[in-house]
C-alpha positions as CSV (number, residue, x, y, z in Angstrom):
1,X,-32.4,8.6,37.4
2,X,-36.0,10.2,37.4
3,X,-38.6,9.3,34.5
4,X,-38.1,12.4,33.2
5,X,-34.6,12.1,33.0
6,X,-35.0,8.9,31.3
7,X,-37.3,10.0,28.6
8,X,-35.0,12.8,27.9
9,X,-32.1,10.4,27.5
10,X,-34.6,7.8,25.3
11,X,-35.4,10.8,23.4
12,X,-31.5,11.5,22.7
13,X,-31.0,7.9,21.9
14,X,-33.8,8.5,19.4
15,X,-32.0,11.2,18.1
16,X,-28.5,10.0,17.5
17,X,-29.8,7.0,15.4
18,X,-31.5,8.8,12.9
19,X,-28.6,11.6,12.7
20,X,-26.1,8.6,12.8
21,X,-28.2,6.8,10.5
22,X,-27.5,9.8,7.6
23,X,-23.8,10.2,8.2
24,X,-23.1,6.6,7.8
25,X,-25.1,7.0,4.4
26,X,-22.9,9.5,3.0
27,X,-19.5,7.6,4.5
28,X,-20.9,4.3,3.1
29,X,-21.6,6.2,-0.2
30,X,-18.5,8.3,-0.2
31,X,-16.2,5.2,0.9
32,X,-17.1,3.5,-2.2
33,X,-16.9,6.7,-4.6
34,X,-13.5,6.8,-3.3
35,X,-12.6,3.5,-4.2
36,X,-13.7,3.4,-7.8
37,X,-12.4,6.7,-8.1
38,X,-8.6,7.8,-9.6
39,X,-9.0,11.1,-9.6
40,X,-6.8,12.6,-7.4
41,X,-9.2,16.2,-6.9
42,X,-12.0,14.2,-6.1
43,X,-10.3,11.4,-4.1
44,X,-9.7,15.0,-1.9
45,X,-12.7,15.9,-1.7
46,X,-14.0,12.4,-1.1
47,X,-11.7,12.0,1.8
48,X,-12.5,15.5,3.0
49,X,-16.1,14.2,3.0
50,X,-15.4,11.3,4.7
51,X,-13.5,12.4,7.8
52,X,-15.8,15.4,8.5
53,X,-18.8,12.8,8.7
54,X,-17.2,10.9,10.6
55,X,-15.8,13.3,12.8
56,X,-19.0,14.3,13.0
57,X,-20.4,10.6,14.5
58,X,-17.5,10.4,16.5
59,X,-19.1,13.9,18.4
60,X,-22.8,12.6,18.3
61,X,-21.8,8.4,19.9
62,X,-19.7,10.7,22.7
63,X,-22.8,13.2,23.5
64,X,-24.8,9.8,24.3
65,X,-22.2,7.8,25.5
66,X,-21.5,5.2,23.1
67,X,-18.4,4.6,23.6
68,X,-17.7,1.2,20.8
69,X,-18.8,3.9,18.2
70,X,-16.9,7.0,19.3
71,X,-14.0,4.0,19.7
72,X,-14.3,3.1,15.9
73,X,-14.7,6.9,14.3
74,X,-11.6,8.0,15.7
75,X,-10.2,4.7,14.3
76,X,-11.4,5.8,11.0
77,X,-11.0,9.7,11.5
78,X,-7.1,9.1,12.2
79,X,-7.0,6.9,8.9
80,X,-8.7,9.6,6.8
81,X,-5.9,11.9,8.6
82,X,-3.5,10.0,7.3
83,X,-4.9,9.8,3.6
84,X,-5.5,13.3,3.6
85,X,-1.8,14.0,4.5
86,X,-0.8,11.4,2.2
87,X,0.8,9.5,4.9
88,X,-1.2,6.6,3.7
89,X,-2.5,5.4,0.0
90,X,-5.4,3.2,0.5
91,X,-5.2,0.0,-1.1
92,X,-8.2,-2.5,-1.9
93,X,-6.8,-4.2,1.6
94,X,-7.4,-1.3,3.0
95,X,-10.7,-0.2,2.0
96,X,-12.2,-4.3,3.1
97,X,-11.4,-2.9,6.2
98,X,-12.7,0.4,5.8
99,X,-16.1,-1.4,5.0
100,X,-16.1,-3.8,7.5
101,X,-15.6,-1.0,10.5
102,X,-18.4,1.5,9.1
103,X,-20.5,-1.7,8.6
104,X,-19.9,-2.7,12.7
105,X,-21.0,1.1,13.5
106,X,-24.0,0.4,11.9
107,X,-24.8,-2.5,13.3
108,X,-24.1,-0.7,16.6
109,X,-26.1,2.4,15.5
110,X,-29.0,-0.7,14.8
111,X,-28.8,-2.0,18.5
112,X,-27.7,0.5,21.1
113,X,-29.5,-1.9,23.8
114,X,-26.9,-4.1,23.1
115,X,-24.0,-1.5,23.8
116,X,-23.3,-0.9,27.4
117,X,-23.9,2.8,27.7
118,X,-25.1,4.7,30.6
119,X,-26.7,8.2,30.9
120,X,-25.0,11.6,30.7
């Protein structure tokens, strides 16, 4: 790979964090909306939120190759599927889960060193 290349791809990396960084904000802030929340209109629109963000991420970890994060958001994007069809009913089981997998993307999103990825 040249320098140039390299920088480019740095410069991507660069990227993704900070626009990864603001849609795990609003699934972090949605998720837990969603679980205080008995409304069933806005338990819609939460989950609407939700799956487009991550669907979203899932997009952005597969433009730069991070594959442990693209992994995990279709995880999450085929759950939210689920939810929205009303295949599935979160319980609080459920949503320690939930947590636990969008708090592993961030710590991914945190160290991309760590994860083996390669260039485009």
């Amino acid at each position: 790979m040249s320098i140039n290349e390299a920088e480019f791809f740095k410069e991507l990396l660069s990227m993704f964090k900070i626009e990864a960084e603001e849609h795990l904000k609003v699934i972090s802030t949605h998720l837990l909306d969603l679980e205080k929340t008995q409304d069933p209109d806005a338990q819609k629109a939460l989950v609407e939120v939700i799956y487009r963000e991550v669907h979203s991420l899932k997009g952005a970890a597969r433009a730069v190759n991070i594959n442990p994060i693209e992994t995990l958001c279709q995880s999450l994007e085929d759950i939210f599927s689920a939810i929205k069809r009303r295949v599935l009913v979160p319980l609080p089981e459920h949503f320690d889960v939930l947590h636990a997998s969008v708090d592993s993307i961030g710590k991914l999103i945190e160290s991309p060193d760590s994860v083996d990825i390669s260039p485009l």
